[in-house]
C-alpha positions as CSV (number, residue, x, y, z in Angstrom):
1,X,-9.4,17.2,-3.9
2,X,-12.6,15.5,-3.2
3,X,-12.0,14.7,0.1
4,X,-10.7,16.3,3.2
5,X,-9.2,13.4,4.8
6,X,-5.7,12.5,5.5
7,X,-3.3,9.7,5.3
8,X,-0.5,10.2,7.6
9,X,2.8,7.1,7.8
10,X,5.7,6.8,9.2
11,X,9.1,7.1,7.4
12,X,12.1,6.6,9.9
13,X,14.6,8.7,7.1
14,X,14.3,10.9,4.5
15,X,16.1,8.1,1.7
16,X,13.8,7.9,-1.4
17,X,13.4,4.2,-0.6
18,X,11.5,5.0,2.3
19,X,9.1,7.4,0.6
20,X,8.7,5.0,-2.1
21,X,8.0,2.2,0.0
22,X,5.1,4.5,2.0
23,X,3.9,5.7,-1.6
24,X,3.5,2.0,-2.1
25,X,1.7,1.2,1.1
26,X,-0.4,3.8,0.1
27,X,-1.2,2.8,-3.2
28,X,-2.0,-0.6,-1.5
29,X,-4.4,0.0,0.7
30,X,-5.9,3.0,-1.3
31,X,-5.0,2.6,-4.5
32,X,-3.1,4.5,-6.9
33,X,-3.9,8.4,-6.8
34,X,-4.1,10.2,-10.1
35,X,-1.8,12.9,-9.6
36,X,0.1,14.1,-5.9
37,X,0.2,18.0,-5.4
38,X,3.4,19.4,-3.4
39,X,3.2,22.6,-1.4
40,X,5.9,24.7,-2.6
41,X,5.0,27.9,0.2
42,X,8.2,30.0,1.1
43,X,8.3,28.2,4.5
44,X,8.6,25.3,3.1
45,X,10.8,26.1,0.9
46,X,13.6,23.0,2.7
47,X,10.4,20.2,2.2
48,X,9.9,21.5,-1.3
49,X,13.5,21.0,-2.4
50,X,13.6,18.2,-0.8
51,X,10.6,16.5,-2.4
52,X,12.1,17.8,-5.6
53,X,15.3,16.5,-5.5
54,X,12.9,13.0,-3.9
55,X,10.8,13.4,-7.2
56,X,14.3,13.5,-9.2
57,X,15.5,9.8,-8.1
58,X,15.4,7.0,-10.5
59,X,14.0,4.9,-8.0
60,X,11.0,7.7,-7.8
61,X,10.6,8.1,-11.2
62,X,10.6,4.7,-12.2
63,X,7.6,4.1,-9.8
64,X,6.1,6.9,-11.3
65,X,6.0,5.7,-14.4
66,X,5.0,2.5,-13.6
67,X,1.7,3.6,-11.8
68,X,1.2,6.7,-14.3
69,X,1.2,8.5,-11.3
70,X,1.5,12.7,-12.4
71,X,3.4,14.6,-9.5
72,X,2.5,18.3,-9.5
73,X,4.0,21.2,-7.4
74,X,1.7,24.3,-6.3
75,X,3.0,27.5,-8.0
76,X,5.5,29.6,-5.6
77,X,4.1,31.9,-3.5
78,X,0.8,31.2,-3.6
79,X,-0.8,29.6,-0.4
80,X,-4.1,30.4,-1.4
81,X,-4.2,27.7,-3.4
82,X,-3.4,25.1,-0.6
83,X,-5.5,26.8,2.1
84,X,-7.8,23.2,2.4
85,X,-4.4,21.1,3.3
86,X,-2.8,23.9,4.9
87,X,-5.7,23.6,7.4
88,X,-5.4,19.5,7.7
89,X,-1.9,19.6,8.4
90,X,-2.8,22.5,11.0
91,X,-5.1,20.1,12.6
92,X,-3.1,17.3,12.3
93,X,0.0,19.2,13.9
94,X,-1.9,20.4,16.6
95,X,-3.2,16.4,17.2
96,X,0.4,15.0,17.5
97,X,1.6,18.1,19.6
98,X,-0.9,17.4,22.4
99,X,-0.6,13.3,22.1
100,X,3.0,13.3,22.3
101,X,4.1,16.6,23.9
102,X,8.3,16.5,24.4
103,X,8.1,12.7,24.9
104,X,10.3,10.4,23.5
105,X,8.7,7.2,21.5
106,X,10.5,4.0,20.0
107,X,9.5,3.9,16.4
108,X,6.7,1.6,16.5
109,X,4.9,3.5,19.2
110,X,5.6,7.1,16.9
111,X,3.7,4.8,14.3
112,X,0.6,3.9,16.1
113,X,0.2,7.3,17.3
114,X,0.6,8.7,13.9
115,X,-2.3,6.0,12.5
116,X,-4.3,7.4,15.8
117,X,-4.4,11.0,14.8
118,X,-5.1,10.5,11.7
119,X,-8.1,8.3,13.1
120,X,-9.1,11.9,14.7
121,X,-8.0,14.5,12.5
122,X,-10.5,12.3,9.5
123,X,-13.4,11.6,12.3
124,X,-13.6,15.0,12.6
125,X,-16.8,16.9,11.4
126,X,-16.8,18.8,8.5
127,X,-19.3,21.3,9.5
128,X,-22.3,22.1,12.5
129,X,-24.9,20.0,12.7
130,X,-27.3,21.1,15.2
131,X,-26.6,22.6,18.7
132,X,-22.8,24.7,18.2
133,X,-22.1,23.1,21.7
134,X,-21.7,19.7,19.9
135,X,-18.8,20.9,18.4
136,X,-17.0,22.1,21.8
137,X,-16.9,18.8,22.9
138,X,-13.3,17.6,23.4
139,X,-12.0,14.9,21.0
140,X,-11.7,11.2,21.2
141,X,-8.5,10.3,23.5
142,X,-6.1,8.7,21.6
């Protein structure tokens, strides 16, 4: 993890197709990662099984091995080892929770929202530079 930046898109279902097809626009625009990591935390324990039984599909593994891409799950029960993008998807959570608040969006509205806080959650700065109250300022309105 060399980076603490994000890349947030938007699946309308849960169908390995659709994850495939966002793994792909992905691996377009950024290129194909080495390896992905999977958070297998107790409370996530529903999103582990089902990216497990995601990473189980032919369709999956066949893009897999295409790319060479290695898919690797983070030992149970240890969040330590996840803290960095624990935090990001902290930040990230909070982001969407104020944009959208209980408000209903057609999909293509729910997308452009989701490219805008990632926007904010990766313009964010990593750590003080000068004066603290540079830092209390409030974010860029999205």
């Amino acid at each position: 993890m060399a980076s603490r930046a994000v890349y947030l898109d938007f699946c309308p279902s849960l169908e390995a197709e659709e994850f495939v097809l966002a793994l792909r626009r992905f691996c377009a625009t950024h290129g194909a990662p080495s390896f992905i990591t999977s958070d297998n935390h107790q409370t996530f324990k529903t999103a582990s099984n089902l990216l497990q039984g995601l990473y189980e599909e032919d369709e999956v593994q066949q893009f897999l091995r295409k790319t060479g891409l290695e898919w690797r799950f983070q030992t149970p029960r240890a969040p330590w080892k996840g803290g960095f993008f624990e935090r990001l998807i902290g930040v990230t959570k909070r982001v969407l929770q104020v944009a959208l608040g209980k408000k209903y969006l057609p999909d293509v509205h729910v997308l452009t929202l989701v490219k805008e806080a990632e926007a904010v959650v990766n313009n964010r700065p990593l750590m003080y530079s000068g004066d603290k109250r540079e830092m209390r300022s409030s974010p860029p309105p999205i």
